[in-house]
BAFI-87089 format. One record per residue: residue number from 0; residue in three letters; chain; x, y, z of N, C-alpha, C in turn. Coordinates in steps of 0.2 Angstrom, whole numbers, plus 5000, padded with zeros to 4 digits. Example, Ala and Ser with C-alpha at 12.3 -4.5 7.8 and 13.67 -1.06 7.14 Angstrom:
REC   num   residu   chaine    n_u    n_v    n_w   ca_u   ca_v   ca_w    c_u    c_v    c_w
REC     0      Ala        A   5066   4972   5039   5062   4978   5039   5066   4984   5039
REC     1      Ser        A   5064   4989   5035   5068   4995   5036   5064   5000   5039
This chain:
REC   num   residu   chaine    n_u    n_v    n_w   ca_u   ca_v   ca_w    c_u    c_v    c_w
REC     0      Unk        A   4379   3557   4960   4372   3555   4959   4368   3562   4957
REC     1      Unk        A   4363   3560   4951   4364   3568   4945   4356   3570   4953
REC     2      Unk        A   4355   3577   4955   4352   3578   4958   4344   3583   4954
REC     3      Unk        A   4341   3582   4956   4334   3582   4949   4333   3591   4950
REC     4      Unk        A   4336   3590   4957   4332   3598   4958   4337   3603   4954
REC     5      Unk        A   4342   3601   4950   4345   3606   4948   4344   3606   4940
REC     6      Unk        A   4339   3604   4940   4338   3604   4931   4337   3608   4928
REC     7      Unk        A   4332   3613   4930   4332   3621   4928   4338   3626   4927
REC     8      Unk        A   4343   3624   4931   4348   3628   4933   4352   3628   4927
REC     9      Unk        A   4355   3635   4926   4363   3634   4920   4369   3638   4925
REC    10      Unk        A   4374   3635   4920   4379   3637   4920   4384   3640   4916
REC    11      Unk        A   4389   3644   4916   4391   3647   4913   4399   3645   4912
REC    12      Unk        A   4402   3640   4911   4408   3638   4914   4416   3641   4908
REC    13      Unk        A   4419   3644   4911   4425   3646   4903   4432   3642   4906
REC    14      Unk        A   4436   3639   4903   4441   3637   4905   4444   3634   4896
REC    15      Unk        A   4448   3639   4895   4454   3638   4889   4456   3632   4887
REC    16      Unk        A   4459   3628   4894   4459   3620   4895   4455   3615   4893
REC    17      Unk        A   4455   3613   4888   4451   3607   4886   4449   3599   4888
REC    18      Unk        A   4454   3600   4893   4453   3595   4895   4451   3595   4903
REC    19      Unk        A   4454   3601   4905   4451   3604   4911   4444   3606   4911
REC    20      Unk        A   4441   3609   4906   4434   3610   4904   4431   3605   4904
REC    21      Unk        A   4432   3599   4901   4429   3596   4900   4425   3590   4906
REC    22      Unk        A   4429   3590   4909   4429   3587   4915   4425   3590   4922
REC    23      Unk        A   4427   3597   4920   4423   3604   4924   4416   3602   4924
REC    24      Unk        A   4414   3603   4916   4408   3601   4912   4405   3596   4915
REC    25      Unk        A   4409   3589   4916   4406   3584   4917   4402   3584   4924
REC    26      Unk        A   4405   3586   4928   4405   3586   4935   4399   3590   4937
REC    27      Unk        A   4397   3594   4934   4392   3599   4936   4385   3598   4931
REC    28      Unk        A   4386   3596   4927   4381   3590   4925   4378   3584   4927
REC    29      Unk        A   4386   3580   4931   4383   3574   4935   4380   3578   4941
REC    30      Unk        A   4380   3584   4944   4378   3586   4951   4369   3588   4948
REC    31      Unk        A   4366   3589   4941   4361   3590   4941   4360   3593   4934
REC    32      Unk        A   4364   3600   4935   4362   3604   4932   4359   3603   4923
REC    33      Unk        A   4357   3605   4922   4351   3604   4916   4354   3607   4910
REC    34      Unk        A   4359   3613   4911   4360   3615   4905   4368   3619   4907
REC    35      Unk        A   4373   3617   4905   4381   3620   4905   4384   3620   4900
REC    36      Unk        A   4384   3629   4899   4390   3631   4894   4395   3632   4893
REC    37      Unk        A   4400   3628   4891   4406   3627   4891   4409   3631   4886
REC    38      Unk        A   4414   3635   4888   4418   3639   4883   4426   3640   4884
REC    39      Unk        A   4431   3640   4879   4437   3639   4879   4441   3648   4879
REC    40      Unk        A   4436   3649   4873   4438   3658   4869   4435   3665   4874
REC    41      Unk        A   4440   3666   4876   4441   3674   4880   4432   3679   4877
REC    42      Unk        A   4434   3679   4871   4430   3684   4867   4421   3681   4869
REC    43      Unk        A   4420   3673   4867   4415   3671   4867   4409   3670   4873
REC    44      Unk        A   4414   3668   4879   4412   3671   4887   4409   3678   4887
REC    45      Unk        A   4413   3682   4885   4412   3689   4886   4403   3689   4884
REC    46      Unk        A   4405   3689   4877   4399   3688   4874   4392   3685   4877
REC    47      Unk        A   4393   3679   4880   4389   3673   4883   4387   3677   4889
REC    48      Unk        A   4391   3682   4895   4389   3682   4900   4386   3689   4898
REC    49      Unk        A   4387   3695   4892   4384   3698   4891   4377   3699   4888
REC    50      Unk        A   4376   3693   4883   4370   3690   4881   4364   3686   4885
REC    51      Unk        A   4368   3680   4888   4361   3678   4892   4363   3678   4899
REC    52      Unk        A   4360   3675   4902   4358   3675   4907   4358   3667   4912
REC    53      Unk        A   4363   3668   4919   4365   3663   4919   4362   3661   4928
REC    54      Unk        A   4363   3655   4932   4362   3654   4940   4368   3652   4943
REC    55      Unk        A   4375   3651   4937   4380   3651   4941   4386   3653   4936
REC    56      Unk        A   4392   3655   4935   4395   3655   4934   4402   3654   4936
REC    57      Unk        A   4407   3651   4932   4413   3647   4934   4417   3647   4929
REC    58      Unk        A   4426   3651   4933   4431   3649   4927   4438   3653   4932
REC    59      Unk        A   4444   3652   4929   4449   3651   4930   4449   3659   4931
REC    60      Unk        A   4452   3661   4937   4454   3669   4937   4457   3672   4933
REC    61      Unk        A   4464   3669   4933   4470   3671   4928   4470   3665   4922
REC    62      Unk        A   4471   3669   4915   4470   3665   4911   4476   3668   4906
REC    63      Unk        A   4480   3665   4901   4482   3667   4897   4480   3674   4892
REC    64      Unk        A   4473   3673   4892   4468   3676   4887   4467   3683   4891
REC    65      Unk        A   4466   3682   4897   4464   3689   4904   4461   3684   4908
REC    66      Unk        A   4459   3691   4914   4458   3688   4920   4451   3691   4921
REC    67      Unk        A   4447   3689   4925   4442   3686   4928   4440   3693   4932
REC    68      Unk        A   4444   3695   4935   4445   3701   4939   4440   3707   4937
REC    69      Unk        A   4441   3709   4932   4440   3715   4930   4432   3713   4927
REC    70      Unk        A   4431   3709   4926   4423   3706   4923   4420   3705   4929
REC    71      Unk        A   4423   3699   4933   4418   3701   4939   4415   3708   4943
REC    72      Unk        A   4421   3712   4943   4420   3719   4945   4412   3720   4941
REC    73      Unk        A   4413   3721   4934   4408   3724   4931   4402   3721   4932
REC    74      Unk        A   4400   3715   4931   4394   3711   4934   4393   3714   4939
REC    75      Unk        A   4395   3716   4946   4394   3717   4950   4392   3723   4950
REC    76      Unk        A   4395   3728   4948   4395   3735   4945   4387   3737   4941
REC    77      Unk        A   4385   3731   4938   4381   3731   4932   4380   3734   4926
REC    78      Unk        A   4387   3732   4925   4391   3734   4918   4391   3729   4915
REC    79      Unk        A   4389   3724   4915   4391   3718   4911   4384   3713   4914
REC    80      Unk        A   4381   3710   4908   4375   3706   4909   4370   3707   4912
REC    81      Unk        A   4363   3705   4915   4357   3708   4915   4358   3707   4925
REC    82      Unk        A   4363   3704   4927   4361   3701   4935   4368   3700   4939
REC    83      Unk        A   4368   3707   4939   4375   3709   4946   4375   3705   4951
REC    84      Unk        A   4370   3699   4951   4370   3697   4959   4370   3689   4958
REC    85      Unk        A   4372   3686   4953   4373   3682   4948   4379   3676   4953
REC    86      Unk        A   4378   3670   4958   4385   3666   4959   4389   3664   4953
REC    87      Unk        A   4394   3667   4957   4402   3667   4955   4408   3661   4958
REC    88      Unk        A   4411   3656   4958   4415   3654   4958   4421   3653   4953
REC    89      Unk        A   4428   3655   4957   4433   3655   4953   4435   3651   4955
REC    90      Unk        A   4443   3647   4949   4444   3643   4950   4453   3648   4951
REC    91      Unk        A   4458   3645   4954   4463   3646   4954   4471   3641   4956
REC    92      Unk        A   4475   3640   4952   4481   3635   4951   4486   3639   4956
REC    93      Unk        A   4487   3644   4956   4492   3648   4960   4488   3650   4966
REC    94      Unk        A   4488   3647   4971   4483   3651   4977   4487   3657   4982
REC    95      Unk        A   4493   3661   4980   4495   3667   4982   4490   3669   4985
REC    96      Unk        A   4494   3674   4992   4488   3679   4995   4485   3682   4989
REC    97      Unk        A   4492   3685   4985   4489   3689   4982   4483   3688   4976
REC    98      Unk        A   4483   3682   4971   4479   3681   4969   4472   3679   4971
REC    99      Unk        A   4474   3675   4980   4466   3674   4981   4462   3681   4982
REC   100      Unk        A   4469   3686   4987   4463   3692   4987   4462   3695   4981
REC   101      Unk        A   4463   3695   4976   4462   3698   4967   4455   3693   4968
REC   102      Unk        A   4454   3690   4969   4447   3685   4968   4443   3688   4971
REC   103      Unk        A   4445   3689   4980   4439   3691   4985   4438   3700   4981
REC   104      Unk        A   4442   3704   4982   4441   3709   4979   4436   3712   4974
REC   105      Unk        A   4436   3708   4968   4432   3706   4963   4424   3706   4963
REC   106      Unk        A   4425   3700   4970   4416   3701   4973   4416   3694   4970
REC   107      Unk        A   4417   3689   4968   4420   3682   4968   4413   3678   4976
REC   108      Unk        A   4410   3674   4976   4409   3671   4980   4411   3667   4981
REC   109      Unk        A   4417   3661   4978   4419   3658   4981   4427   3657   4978
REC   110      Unk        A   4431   3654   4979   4436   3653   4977   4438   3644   4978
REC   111      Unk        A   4440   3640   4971   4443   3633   4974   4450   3633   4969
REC   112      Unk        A   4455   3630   4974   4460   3631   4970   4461   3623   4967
REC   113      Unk        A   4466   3623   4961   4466   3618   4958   4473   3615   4960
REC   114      Unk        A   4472   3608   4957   4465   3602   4954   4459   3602   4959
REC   115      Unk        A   4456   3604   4957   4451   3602   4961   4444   3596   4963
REC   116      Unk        A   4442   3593   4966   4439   3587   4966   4431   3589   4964
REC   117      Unk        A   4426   3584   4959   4421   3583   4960   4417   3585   4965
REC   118      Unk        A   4420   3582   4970   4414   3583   4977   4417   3592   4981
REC   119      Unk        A   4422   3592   4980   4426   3598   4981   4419   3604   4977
REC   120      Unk        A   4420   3604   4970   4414   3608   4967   4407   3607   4969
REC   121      Unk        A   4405   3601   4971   4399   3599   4974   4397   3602   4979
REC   122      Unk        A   4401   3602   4985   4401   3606   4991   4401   3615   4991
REC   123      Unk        A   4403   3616   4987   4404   3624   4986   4396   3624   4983
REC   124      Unk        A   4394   3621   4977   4388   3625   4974   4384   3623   4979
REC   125      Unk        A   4384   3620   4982   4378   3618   4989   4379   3624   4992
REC   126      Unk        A   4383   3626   4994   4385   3632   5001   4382   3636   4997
REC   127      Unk        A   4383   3640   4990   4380   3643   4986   4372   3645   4988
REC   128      Unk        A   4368   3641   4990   4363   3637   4991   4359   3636   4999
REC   129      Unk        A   4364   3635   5003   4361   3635   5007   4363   3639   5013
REC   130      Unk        A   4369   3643   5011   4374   3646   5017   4377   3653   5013
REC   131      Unk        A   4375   3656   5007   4377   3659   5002   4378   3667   5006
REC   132      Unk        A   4386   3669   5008   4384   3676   5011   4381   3684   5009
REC   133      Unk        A   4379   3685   5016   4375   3691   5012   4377   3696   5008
REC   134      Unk        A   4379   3700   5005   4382   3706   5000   4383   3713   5004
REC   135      Unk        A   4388   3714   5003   4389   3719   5008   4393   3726   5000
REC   136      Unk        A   4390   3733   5002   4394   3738   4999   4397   3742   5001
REC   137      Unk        A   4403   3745   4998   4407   3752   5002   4409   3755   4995
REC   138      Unk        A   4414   3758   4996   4414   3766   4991   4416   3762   4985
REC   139      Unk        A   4422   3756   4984   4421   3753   4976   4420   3745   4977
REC   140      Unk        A   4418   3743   4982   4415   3735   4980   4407   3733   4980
REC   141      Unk        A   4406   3730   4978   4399   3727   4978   4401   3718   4980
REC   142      Unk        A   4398   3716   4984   4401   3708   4983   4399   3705   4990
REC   143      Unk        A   4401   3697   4990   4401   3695   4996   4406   3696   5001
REC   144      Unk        A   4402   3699   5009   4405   3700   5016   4408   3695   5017
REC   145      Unk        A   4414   3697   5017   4421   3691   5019   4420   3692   5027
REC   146      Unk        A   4419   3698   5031   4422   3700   5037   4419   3694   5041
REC   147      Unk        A   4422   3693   5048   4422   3688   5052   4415   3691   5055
REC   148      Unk        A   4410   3686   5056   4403   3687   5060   4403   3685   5065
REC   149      Unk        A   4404   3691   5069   4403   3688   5078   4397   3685   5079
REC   150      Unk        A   4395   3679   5081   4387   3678   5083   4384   3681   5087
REC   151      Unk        A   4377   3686   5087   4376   3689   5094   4375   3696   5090
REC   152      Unk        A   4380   3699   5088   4380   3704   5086   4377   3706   5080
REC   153      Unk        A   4375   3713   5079   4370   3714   5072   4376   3716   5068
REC   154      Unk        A   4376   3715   5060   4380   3718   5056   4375   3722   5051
REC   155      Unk        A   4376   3730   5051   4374   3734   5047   4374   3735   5041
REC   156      Unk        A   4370   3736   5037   4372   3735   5028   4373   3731   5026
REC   157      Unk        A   4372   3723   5029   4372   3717   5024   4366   3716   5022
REC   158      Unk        A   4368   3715   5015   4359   3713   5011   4361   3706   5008
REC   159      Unk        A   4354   3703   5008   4353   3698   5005   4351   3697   4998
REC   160      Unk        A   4353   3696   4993   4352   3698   4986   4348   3693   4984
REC   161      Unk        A   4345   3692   4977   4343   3687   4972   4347   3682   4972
REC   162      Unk        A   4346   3677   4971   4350   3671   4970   4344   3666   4968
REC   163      Unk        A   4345   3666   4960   4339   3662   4955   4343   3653   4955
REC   164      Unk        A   4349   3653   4957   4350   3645   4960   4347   3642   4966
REC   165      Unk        A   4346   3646   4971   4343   3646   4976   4335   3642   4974
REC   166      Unk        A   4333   3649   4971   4326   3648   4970   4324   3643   4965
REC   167      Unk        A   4328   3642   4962   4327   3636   4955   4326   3627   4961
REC   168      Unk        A   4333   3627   4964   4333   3620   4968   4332   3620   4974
REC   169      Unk        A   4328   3626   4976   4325   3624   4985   4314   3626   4983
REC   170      Unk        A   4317   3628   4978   4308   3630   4974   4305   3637   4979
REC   171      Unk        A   4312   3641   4977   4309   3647   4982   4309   3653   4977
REC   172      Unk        A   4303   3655   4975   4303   3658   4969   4304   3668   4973
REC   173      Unk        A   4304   3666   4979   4305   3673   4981   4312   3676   4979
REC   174      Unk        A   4316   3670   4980   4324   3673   4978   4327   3675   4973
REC   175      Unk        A   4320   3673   4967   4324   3673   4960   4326   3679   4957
REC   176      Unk        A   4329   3679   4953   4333   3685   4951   4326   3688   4944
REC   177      Unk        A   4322   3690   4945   4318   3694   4944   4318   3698   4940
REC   178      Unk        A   4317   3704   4935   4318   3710   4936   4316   3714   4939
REC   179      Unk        A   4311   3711   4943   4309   3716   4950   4313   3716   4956
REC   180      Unk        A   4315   3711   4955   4319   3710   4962   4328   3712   4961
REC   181      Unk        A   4329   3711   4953   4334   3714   4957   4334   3721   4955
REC   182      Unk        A   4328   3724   4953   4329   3733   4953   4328   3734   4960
REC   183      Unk        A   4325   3732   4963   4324   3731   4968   4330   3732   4976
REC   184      Unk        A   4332   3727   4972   4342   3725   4976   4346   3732   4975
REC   185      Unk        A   4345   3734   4969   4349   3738   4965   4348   3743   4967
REC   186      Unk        A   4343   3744   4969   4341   3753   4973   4342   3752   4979
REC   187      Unk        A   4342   3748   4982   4346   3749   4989   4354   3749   4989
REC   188      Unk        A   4359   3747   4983   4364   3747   4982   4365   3753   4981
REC   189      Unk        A   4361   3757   4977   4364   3764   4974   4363   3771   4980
REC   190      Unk        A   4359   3767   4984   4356   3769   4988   4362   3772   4996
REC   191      Unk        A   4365   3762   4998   4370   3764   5000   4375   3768   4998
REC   192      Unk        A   4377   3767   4991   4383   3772   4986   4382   3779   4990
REC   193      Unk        A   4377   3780   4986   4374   3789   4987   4377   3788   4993
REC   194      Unk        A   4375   3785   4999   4377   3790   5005   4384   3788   5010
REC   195      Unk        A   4386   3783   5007   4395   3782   5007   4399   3789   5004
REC   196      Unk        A   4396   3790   4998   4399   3795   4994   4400   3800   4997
REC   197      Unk        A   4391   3805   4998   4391   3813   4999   4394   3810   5007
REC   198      Unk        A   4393   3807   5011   4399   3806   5019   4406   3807   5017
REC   199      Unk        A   4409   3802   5011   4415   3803   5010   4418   3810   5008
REC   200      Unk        A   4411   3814   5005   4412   3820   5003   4414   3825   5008
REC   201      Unk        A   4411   3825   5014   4409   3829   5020   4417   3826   5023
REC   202      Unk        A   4419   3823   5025   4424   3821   5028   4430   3823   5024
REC   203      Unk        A   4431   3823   5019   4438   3823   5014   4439   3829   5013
REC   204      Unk        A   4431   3837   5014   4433   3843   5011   4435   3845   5018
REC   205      Unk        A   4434   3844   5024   4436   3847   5031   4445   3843   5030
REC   206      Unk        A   4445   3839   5026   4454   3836   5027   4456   3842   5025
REC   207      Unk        A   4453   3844   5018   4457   3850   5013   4457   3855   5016
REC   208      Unk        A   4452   3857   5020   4451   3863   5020   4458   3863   5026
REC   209      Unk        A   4459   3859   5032   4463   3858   5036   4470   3859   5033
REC   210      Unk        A   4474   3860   5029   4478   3858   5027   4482   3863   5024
REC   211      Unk        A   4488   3865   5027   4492   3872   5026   4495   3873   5019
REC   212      Unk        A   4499   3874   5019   4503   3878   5010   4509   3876   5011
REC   213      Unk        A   4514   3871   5016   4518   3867   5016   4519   3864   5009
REC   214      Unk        A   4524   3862   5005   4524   3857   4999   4520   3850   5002
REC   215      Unk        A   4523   3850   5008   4520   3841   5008   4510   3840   5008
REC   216      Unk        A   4508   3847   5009   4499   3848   5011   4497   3849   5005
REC   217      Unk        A   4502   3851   5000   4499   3854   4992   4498   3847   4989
REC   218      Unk        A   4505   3842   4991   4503   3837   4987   4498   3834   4989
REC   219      Unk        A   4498   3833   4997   4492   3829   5000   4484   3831   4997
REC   220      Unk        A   4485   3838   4997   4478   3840   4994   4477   3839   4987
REC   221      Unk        A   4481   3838   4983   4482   3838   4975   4480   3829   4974
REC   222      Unk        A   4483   3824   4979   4479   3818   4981   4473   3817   4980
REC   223      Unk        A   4470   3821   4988   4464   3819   4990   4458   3823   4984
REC   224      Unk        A   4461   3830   4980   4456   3833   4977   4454   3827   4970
REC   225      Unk        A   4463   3825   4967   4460   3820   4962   4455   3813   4965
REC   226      Unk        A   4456   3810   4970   4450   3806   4973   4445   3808   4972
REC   227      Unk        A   4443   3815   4977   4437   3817   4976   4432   3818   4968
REC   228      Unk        A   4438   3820   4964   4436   3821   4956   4431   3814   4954
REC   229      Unk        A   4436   3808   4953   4434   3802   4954   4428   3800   4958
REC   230      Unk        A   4426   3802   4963   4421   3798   4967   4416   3803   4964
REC   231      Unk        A   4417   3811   4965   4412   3813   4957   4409   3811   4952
REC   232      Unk        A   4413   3808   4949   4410   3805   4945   4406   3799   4942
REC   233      Unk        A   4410   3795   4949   4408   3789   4952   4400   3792   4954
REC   234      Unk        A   4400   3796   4956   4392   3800   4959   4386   3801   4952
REC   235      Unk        A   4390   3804   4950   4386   3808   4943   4382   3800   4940
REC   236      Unk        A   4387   3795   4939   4384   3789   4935   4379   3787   4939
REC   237      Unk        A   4380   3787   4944   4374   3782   4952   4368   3786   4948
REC   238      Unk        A   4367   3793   4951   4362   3796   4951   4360   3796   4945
REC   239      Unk        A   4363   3796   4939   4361   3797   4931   4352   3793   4930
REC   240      Unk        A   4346   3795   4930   4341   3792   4928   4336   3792   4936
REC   241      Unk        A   4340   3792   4940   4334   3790   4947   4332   3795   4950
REC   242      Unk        A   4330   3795   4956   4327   3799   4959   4331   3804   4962
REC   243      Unk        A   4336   3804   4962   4345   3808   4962   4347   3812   4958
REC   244      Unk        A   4343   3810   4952   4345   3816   4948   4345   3824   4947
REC   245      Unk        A   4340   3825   4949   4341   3832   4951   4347   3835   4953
REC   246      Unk        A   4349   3832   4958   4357   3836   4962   4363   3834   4956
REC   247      Unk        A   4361   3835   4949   4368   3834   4945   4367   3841   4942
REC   248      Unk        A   4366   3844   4944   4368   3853   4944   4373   3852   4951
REC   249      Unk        A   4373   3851   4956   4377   3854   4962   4384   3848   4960
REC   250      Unk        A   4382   3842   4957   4389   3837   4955   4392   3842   4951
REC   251      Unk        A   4388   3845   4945   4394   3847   4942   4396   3852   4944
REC   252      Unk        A   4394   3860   4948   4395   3863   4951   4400   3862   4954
REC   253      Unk        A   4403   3854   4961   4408   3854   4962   4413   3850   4959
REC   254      Unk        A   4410   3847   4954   4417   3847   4949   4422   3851   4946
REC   255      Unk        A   4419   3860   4948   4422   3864   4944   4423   3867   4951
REC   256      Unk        A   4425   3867   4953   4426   3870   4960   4433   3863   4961
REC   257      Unk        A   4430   3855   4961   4438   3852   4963   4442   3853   4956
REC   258      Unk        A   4439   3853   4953   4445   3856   4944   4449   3861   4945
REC   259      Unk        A   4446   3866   4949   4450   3871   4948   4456   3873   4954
REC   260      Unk        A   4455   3868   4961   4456   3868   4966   4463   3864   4965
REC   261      Unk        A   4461   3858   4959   4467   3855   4958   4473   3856   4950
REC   262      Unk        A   4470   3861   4950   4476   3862   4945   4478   3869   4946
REC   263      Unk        A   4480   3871   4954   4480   3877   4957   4487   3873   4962
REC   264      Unk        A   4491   3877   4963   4495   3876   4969   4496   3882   4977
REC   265      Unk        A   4490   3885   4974   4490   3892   4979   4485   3889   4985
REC   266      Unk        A   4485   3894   4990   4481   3891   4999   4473   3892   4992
REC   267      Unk        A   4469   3889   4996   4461   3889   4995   4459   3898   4996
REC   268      Unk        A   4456   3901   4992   4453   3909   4991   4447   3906   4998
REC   269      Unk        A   4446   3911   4999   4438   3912   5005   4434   3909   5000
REC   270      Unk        A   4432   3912   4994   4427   3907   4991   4424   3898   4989
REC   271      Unk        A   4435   3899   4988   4434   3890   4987   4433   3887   4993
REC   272      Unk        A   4434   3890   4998   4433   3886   5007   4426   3885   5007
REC   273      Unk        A   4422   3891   5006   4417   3893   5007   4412   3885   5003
REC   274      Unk        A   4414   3885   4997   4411   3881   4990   4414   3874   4995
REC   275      Unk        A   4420   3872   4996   4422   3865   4998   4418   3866   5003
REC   276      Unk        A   4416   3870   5010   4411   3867   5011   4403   3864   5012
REC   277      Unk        A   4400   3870   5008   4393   3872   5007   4390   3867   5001
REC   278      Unk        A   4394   3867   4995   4392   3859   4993   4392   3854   4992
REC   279      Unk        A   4396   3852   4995   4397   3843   4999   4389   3843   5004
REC   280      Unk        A   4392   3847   5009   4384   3848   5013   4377   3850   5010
REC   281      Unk        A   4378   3852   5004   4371   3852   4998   4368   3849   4994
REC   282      Unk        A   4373   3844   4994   4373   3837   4990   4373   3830   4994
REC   283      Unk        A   4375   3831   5001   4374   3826   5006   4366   3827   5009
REC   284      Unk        A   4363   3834   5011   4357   3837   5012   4352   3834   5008
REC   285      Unk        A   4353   3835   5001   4348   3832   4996   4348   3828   4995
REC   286      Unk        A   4354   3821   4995   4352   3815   4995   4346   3811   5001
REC   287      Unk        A   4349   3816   5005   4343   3812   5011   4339   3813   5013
REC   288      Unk        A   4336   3820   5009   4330   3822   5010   4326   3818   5004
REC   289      Unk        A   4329   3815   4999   4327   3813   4993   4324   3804   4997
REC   290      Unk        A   4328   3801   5001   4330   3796   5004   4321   3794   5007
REC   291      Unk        A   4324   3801   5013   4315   3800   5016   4309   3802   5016
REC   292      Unk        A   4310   3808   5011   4305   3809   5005   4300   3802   5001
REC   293      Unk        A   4306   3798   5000   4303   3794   4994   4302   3789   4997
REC   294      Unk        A   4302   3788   5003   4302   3780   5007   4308   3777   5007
REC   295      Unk        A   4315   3780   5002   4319   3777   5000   4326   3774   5004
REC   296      Unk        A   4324   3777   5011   4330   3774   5014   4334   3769   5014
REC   297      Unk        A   4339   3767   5015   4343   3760   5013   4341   3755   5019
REC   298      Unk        A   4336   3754   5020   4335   3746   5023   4336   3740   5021
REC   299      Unk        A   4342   3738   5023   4344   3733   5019   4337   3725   5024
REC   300      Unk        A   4336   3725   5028   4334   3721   5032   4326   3719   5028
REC   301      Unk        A   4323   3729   5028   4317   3727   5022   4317   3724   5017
REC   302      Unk        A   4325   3724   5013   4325   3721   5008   4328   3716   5006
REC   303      Unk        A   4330   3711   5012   4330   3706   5013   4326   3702   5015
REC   304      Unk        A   4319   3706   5022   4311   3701   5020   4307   3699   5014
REC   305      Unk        A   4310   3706   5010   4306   3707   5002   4307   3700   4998
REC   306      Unk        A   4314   3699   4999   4319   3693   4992   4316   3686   4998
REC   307      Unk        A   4314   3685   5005   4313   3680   5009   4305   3681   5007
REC   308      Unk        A   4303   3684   5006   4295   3684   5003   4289   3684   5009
REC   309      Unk        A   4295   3688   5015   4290   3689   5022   4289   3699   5022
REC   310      Unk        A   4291   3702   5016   4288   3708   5016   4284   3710   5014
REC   311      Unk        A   4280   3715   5014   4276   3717   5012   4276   3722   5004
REC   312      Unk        A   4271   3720   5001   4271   3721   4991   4271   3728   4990
């Protein structure tokens, strides 16, 4: 029975299968939905999810064509499309551990494996809706909290995001995916990053510094410096534009300091010990002075009454 509340709502649907699509199409049409784009071509999805703007998207993980995997990341990243926080539903034929975890990984909200029924798709986009988990970040995911929720006990760092399906079929316009709301989302995600980051900075330079002229410690630090290289950079992009940007003098600063630490096989000089630890902690120090300077601390709680529309403007 087509339900009216979903008339507003789109979807994004890709599956190469056309007779599998078609059927997909059907089904999510008869549950309401007012407008579903159905697509078969790898290239043309890309396109669609990078041009407009969708309240649901749906399609096969692995596909001939490519995998789902590395697009979701980006979404998620906000490398792709206008709404990181966009429901995701995969579909998958092979439900291997390892393929479902490539789905949860991704940042995927839901996974159904195939064939799958009508009502089966039915019940997911509802959960979508009324039970939709909250987002949790760490140093490379962004996505929905898989981990087990004791009742009772507080969980830190969960946020509650935009969700414009939500708000299209319950008439709650506080959830909509906004552009205020989700820049809004999105500074508290960058927010988290930053301080995941300069902490993984602080803990990783005391490993190195720890760490003798044994072969086994040179590789280990030749390891951990190229990581660190990486989360550098991973740093430099967060901050690129915000209120962060000023400490991209001390990023690049210790980019040249891990550059040089790792195309080196000798113990660390007094200077480089001195530089491994002085700016980590200069650049851990500035982000959190910038944090409760600007009011910008990562409250995910506030920014969950704000998307519930019990915050203050």
């Amino acid at each position: 029975m087509i339900d009216q509340r979903f008339g507003t709502s789109s979807v994004l649907l890709y599956d190469p299968q056309s007779t599998l699509r078609h059927n997909t199409r059907v089904a999510l049409l008869d549950l309401g939905f007012g407008e579903v784009e159905a697509v078969q071509n790898w290239s043309e999805f890309l396109q669609m999810a990078e041009k407009n703007s969708y309240d649901l998207i749906v399609g096969d993980l692995v596909t001939r064509e490519g995998s789902l995997e590395q697009i979701i990341k980006r979404v998620r990243h906000n490398d792709l499309g206008s709404n990181p926080f966009v429901n995701i539903i995969v579909t998958l034929w092979h439900t291997t551990p390892e393929s479902v975890n490539e789905g949860i990984q991704a940042g995927a909200d839901d996974i159904l494996s195939r064939p799958m029924s009508a009502n089966q798709l039915s019940d997911r986009v509802h959960g979508l809706i009324t039970a939709r988990k909250p987002f949790i970040v760490t140093e490379d995911y962004i996505g929905p909290d898989r981990r087990q929720i004791v009742r009772g006990l507080s969980q830190p760092g969960l946020m509650v995001v935009p969700n414009s399906l939500k708000a299209k079929v319950e008439n709650r316009p506080e959830f909509d995916a906004t552009p205020e709301n989700i820049e809004l989302a999105l500074s508290a995600v960058k927010d988290r990053q930053v301080s995941i980051l300069t902490e993984q900075f602080l803990r990783l330079s005391t490993k190195v510094m720890g760490l003798g002229t044994e072969l086994q410690d040179i590789d280990a630090r030749h390891e951990m410096i190229g990581h660190m290289i990486e989360m550098n950079n991973n740093l430099q992009k967060i901050v690129f534009g915000t209120e962060y940007a000023h400490i991209e003098a001390l990023i690049s600063a210790f980019d040249d300091v891990l550059s040089r630490i790792k195309a080196s096989v000798k113990p660390l000089s007094e200077q480089d010990q001195e530089l491994m630890f002085q700016i980590p902690f200069a650049i851990h120090t500035a982000c959190k002075e910038v944090r409760h300077s600007a009011s910008l601390a990562f409250d995910i709680e506030q920014v969950s009454q704000q998307l519930r529309g019990t915050g203050t403007s």
